[in-house]
C-alpha positions in Angstrom: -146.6 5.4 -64.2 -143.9 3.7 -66.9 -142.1 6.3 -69.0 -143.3 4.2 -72.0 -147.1 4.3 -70.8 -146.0 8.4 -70.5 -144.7 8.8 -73.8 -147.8 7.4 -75.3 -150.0 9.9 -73.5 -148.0 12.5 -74.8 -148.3 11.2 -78.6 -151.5 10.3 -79.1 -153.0 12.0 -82.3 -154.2 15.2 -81.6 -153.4 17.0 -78.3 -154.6 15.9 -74.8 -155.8 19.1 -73.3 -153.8 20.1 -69.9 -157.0 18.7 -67.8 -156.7 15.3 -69.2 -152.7 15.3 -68.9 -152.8 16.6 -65.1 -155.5 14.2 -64.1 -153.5 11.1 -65.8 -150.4 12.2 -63.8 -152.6 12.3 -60.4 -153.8 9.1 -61.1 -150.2 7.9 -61.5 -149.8 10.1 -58.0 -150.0 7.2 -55.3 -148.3 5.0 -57.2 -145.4 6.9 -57.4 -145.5 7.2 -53.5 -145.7 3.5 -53.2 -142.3 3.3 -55.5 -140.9 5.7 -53.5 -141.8 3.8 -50.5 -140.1 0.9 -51.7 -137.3 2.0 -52.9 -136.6 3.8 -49.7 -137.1 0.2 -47.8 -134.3 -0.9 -50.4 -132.1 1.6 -49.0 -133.2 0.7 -45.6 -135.7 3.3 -44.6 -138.7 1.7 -43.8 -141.1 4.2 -43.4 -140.9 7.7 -45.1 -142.2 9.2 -41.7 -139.0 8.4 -40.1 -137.2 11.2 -42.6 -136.3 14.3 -41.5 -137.5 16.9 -43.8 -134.4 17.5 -45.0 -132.6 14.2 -45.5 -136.8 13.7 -47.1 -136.0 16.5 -49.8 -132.5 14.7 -50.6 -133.9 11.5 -51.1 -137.4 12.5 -52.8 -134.8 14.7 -55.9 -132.9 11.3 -55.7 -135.5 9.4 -56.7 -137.4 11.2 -59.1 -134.0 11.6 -60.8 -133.7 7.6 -60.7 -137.0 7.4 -61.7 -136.0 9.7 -65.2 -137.4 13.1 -64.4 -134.0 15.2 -64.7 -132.0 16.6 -62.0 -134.2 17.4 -59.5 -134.1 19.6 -55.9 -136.5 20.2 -53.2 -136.6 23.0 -50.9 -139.0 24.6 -48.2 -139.1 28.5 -49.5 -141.1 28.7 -46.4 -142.8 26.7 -43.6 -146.2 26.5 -46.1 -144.7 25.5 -49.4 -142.4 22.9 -50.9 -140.8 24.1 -54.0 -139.5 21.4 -56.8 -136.9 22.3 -59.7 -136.2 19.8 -62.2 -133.7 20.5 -65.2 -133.6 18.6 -68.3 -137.1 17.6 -67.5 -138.5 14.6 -69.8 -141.8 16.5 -70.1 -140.2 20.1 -71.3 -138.1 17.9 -74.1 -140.6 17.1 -76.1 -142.4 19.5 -78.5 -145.0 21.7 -77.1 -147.4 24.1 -77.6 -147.4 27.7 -76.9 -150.1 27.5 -74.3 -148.3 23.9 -73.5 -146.3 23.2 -69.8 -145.6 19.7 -67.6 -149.2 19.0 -67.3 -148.4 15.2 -66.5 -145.4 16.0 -63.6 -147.7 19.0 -62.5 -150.7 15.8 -61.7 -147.8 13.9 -60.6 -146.6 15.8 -57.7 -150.0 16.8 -56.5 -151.3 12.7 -56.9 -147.5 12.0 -54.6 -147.4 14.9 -52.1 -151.1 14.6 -51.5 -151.2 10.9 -51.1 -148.2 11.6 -48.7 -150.2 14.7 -46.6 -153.6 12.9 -46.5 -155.2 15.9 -47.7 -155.7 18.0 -50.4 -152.8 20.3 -51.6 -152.5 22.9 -55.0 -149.9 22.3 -57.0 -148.6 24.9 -60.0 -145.3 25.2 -62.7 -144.1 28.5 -62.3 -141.5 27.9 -64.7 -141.3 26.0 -67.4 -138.2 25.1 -69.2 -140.2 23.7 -72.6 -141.5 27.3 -73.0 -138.5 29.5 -72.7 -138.7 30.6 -68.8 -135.0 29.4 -68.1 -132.8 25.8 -68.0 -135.4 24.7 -64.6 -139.1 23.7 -64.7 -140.1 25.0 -61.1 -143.3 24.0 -59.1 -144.6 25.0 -56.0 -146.5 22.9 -53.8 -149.0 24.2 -50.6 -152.3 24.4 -49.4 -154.9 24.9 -52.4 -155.2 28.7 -51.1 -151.9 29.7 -51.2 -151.2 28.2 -54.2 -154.4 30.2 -55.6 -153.0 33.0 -54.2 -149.7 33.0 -55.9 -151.5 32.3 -59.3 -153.4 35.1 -58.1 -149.8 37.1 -57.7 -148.9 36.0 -60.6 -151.6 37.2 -63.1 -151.7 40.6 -62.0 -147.6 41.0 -62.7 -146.4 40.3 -59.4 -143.0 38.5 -59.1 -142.8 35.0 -57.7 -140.4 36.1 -55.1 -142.0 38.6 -54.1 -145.4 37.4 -53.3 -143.7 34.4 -51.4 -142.4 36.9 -48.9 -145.7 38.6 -48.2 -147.7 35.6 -47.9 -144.6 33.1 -46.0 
C-alpha cells in the first residue's frame, strides 16, 4: 500500500476504529509480499523459499526499512513465533489516541506473513512506541492460539518474557 494512500487512512475526519485500520493493512498484506518478492528478484533472489531463515529475517527488516517503516529486526524467540521490532515507526509518529496502537502495520504483517505461510496466523503489538512502552513497537507473530494465549498472558499481568518461556 503507498505511504500516501496510508497517510490518508490515517487522516480522514474522525477516527477509523482499530478494525477498520487492521483490515486495510491486511488487505495491503499480499501486496506487500509481492513487493517483497520483487525486490528480492532485483537483488537476485528469485524465490523467497530459497532463503534461509536467517538471511530471510535480514532481508525481510531490510526491506520494510526501504519500504519506510523505521529500523526494523526480525527474530525467532522461539521455533513457533517470529517477533518484529521496528523503531521510529511511521505509524507510532503520528498523533494517537490513548486506546490508539499500529493498527495498519499490525494488518500488515498478518496480510504478508500469512500470504507467505498459506494459512492463517495471529498477529499482536506488544509494545507500542506511540503510547509510551519504550523507543521499539514490537509484534509477535504465531499460530492464532498462541498468539491468544500470550494476549491471554498478558491481561492477567503476566510478563511477555515470561509467558514466551512457558509456552516455547
Amino acid at each position: 500500500m503507498p505511504r500516501e494512500v496510508l497517510h490518508l487512512l490515517l487522516e480522514l475526519p474522525g477516527q477509523a476504529d482499530m478494525e477498520t485500520l487492521r483490515a486495510a493493512g491486511d488487505a495491503g498484506g499480499p501486496a506487500l509480499l509481492h513487493a517483497f518478492s520483487h525486490w528480492l528478484a532485483d537483488g537476485g533472489t528469485d524465490d523467497v523459499a530459497d532463503l534461509s531463515v536467517e538471511v530471510f529475517r535480514q532481508r525481510a527488516a531490510e526491506f520494510f526499512q526501504w519500504s519506510g517503516w523505521g529500523a526494523t529486526s526480525l527474530s525467532t524467540g522461539t521455533s513457533s513465533l517470529i517477533e518484529v521490532g521496528i523503531s521510529d515507526s511511521w505509524e507510532a509518529r503520528r498523533d494517537q489516541s490513548p486506546e490508539s496502537g499500529c493498527h495498519v502495520t499490525t494488518g500488515l504483517l498478518h496480510g504478508f506473513f500469512a500470504a507467505l505461510a498459506g494459512y492463517e496466523v495471529g498477529v499482536m503489538e506488544i509494545e507500542c512506541a506511540g503510547l509510551g512502552s519504550g523507543e521499539t513497537c514490537r509484534f509477535v507473530i504465531g499460530t492464532p492460539e498462541m498468539v491468544d494465549s500470550i494476549y491471554a498472558g498478558l491481561s492477567a499481568g503476566s510478563a511477555y518474557e515470561e509467558i514466551v518461556g512457558s509456552t516455547g
